[in-house]
C-alpha positions in Angstrom: -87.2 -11.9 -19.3 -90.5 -13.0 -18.4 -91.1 -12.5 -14.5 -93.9 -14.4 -12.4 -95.9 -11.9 -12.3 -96.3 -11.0 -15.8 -97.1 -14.3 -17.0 -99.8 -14.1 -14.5 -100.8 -10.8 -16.2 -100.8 -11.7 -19.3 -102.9 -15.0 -18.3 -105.5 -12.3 -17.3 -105.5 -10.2 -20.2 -105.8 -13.8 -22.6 -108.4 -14.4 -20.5 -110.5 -11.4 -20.7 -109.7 -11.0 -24.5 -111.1 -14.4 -24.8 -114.0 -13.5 -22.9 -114.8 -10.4 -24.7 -115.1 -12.0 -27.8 -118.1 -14.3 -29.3 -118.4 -17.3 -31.8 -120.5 -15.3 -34.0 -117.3 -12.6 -34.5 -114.9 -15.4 -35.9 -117.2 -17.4 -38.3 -117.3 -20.4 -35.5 -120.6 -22.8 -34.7 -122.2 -21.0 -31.5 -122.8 -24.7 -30.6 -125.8 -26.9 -28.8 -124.7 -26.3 -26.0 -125.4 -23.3 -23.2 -122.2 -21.3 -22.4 -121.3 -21.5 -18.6 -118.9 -18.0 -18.9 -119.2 -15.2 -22.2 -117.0 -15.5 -25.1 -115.3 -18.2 -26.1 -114.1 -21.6 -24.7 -110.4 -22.1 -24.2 -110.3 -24.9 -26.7 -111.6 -22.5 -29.7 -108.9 -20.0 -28.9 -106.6 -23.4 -29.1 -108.2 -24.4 -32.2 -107.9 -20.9 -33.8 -103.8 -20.3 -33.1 -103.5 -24.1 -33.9 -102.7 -24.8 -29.7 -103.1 -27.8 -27.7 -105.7 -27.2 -25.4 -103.7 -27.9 -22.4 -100.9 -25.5 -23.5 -103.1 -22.9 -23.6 -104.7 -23.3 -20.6 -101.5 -23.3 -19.3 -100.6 -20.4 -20.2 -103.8 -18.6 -19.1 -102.9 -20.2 -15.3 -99.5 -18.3 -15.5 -97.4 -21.3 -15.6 -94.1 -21.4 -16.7 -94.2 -21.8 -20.6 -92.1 -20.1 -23.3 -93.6 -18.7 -26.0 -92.4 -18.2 -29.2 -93.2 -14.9 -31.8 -94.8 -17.5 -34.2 -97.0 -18.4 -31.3 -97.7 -14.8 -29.9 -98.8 -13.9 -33.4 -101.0 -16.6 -34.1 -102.6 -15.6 -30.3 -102.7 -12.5 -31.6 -104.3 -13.2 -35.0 -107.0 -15.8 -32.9 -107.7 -12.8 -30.3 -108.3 -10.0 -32.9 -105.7 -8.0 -31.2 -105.6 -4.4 -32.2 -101.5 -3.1 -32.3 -101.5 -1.8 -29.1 -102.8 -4.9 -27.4 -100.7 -7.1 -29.6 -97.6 -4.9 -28.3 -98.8 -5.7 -25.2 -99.0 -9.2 -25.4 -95.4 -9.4 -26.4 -93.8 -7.0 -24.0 -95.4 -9.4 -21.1 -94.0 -12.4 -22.9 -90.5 -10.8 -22.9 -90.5 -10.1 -26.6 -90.0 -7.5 -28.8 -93.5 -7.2 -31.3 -91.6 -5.8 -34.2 -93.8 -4.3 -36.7 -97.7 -3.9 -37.0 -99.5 -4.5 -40.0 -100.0 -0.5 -40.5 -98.3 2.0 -39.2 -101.2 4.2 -40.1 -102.3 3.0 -36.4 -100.0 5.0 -34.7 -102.4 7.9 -35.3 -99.2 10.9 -34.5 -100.7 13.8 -33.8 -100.7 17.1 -35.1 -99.0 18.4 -32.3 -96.1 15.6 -32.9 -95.6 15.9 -36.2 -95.6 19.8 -35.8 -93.0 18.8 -33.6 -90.7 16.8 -36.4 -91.4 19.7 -39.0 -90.8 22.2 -37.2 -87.9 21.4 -35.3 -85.2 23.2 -36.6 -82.2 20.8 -36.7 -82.3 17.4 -38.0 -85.0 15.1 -36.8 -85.6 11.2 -37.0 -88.0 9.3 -36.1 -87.6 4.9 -36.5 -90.1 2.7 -35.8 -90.2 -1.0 -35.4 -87.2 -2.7 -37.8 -85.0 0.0 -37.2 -87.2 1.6 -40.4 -86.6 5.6 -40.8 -90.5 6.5 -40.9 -90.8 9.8 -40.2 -87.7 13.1 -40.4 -87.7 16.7 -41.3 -86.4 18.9 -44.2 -83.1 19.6 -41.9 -82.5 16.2 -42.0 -82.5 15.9 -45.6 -80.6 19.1 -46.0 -77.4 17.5 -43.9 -77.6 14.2 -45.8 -79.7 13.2 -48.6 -83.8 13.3 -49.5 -84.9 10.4 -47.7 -87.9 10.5 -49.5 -86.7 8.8 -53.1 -85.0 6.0 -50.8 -87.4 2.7 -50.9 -89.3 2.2 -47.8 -87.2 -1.4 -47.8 -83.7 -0.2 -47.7 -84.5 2.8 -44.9 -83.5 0.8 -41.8 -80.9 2.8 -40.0 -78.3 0.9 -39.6 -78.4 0.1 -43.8 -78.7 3.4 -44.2 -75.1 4.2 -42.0 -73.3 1.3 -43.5 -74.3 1.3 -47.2 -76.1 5.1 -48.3 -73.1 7.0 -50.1 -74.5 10.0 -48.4 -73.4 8.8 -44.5 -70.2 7.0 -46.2 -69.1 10.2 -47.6 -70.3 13.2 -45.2 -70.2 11.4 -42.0 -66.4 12.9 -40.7 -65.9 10.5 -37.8 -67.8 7.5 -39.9 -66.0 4.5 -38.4 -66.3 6.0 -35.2 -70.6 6.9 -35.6 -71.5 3.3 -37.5 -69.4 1.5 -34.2 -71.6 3.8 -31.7 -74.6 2.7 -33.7 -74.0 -1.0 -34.0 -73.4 -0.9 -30.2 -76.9 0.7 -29.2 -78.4 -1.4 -32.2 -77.1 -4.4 -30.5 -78.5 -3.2 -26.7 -82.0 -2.4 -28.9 -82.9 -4.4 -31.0 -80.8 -8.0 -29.8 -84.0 -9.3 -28.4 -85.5 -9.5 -31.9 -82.7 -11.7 -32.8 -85.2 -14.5 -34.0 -86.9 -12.6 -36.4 -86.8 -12.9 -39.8 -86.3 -8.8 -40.4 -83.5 -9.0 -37.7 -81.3 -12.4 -39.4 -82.0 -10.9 -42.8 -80.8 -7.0 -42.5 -77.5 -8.9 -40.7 -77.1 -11.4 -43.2 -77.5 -9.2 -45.9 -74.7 -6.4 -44.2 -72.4 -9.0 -43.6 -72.6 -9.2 -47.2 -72.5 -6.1 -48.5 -70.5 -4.1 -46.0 -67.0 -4.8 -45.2 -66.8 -3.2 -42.1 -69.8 -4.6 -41.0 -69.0 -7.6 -41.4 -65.4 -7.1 -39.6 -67.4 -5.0 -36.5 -70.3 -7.3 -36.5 -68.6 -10.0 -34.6 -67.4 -8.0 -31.5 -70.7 -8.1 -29.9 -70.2 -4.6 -28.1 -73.0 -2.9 -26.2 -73.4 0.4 -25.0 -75.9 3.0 -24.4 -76.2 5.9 -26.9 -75.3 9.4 -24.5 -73.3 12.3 -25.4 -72.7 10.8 -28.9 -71.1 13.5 -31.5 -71.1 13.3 -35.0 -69.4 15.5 -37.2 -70.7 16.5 -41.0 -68.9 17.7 -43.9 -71.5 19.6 -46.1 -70.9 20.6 -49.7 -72.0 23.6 -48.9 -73.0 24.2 -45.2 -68.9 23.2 -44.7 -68.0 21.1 -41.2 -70.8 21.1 -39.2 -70.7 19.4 -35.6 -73.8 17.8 -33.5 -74.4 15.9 -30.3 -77.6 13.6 -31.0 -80.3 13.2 -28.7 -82.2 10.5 -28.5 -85.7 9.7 -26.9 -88.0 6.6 -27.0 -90.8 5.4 -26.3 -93.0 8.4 -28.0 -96.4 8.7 -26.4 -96.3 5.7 -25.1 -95.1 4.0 -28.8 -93.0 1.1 -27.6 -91.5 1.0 -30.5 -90.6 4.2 -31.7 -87.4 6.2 -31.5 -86.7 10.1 -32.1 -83.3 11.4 -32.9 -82.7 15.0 -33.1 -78.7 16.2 -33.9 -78.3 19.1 -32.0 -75.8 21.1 -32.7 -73.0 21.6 -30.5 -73.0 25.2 -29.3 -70.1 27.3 -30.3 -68.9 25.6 -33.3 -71.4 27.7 -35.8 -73.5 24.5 -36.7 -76.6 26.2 -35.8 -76.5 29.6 -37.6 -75.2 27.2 -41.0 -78.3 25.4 -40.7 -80.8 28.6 -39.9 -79.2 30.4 -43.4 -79.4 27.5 -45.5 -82.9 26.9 -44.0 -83.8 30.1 -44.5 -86.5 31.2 -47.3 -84.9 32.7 -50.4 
């Protein structure tokens, strides 16, 4: 939802991107005549995204107008946006950005992904698509090698309804691929107009039974004190509570998961000897 007060703040910030930018940068005439302010005029921004003038302007005054992804990108293509700015842009619209062009730009740190591999229980991280981008070699060890699944079937929720490995391990399955659908809804429901978003449902309505049958419940909840119970082919039952943080480092849209496991049922020495260096 899109309050006065951002649309007033993100008329400023189109403004001063506008400003900061000059003819020269994107290939336009620098024109006959002298430039009253720097950068460039409203109307080339216009021209640029393929705006009406007006509209634009409007939206630089902070007045009430919607604005669609298709329009935030092309802004956001016209502005030379870098991801954070662009990420920006659509959280003041009231959007969710989805995913940037490379996720090479989140730049994690050594001290983060020290963090992931080191960790000593299962850890995920998602970014933007509900895409699996980042996990550690507990995480493989309770389920599968993450690694020889294609980047385009490593969404999440796919991954729950369709990977043999979740199917087949997860104990309480039905009960873990509900929890998830619920938080996916409360997440990622604002992204319901993207094409990512339509097609991943489309395509599990399809595929997945029990999607399909779930799907249409439309229930919400948030994701705390969630269990989850594993039967390993060779670890045996093993028993976590997953913890869940987001965003990272300021990341809007990145999520960590780490299964912890539930103290007293022997999940964590299981894990630290098969772990353990032979």
């Amino acid at each position: 939802m899109q309050t006065n007060l951002n649309r007033k703040a993100m008329g400023d910030f189109l403004k001063a991107r506008r400003e900061s930018l000059s003819p020269e940068q994107l290939g336009l005439p620098k024109g006959y005549t002298r430039r009253r302010t720097p950068g460039l005029r409203r109307e080339e921004v216009a021209q640029l995204a393929d705006l009406s003038t007006t509209w634009y302007t409007w939206l630089e005054q902070g007045r009430d107008v919607a604005t669609s992804p298709d329009v935030l990108e092309r802004l956001s293509t016209a502005l030379q946006l870098t991801n954070a700015e662009r990420e920006y842009l659509y959280l003041l619209a009231g959007r969710y950005s989805g995913a940037p062009l490379d996720l090479s730009e989140y730049n994690f740190s050594p001290a983060f992904l020290n963090l992931v591999t080191n960790t000593p229980y299962p850890f995920f991280v998602t970014g933007p698509e509900n895409r699996l981008i980042a996990w550690n070699e507990s995480a493989c060890a309770i389920m599968t090698d993450f690694s020889l699944i294609p980047l385009e079937d490593r969404q999440m929720m796919r991954l729950f309804c369709m990977h043999p490995a979740f199917r087949t391990r997860i104990v309480n399955w039905e009960q873990s691929v509900k929890t998830a659908l619920s938080f996916y809804r409360k997440v990622y429901d604002r992204s319901a107009d993207q094409y990512w978003y339509t097609s991943l449902i489309e395509n599990l309505k399809v595929q997945s039974k029990e999607f399909a049958e779930w799907w249409p419940l439309h229930e919400v909840a948030y994701r705390n004190g969630i269990t989850m119970e594993i039967q390993h082919p060779s670890m045996g039952r093993l028993h976590f509570e997953i913890i869940s943080f987001s965003p990272v480092n300021n990341l809007e849209n990145l999520m960590c998961c780490i299964y912890m496991p539930i103290p007293g049922s022997q999940t964590s020495e299981k894990l630290a000897a098969w772990m353990k260096p032979t």
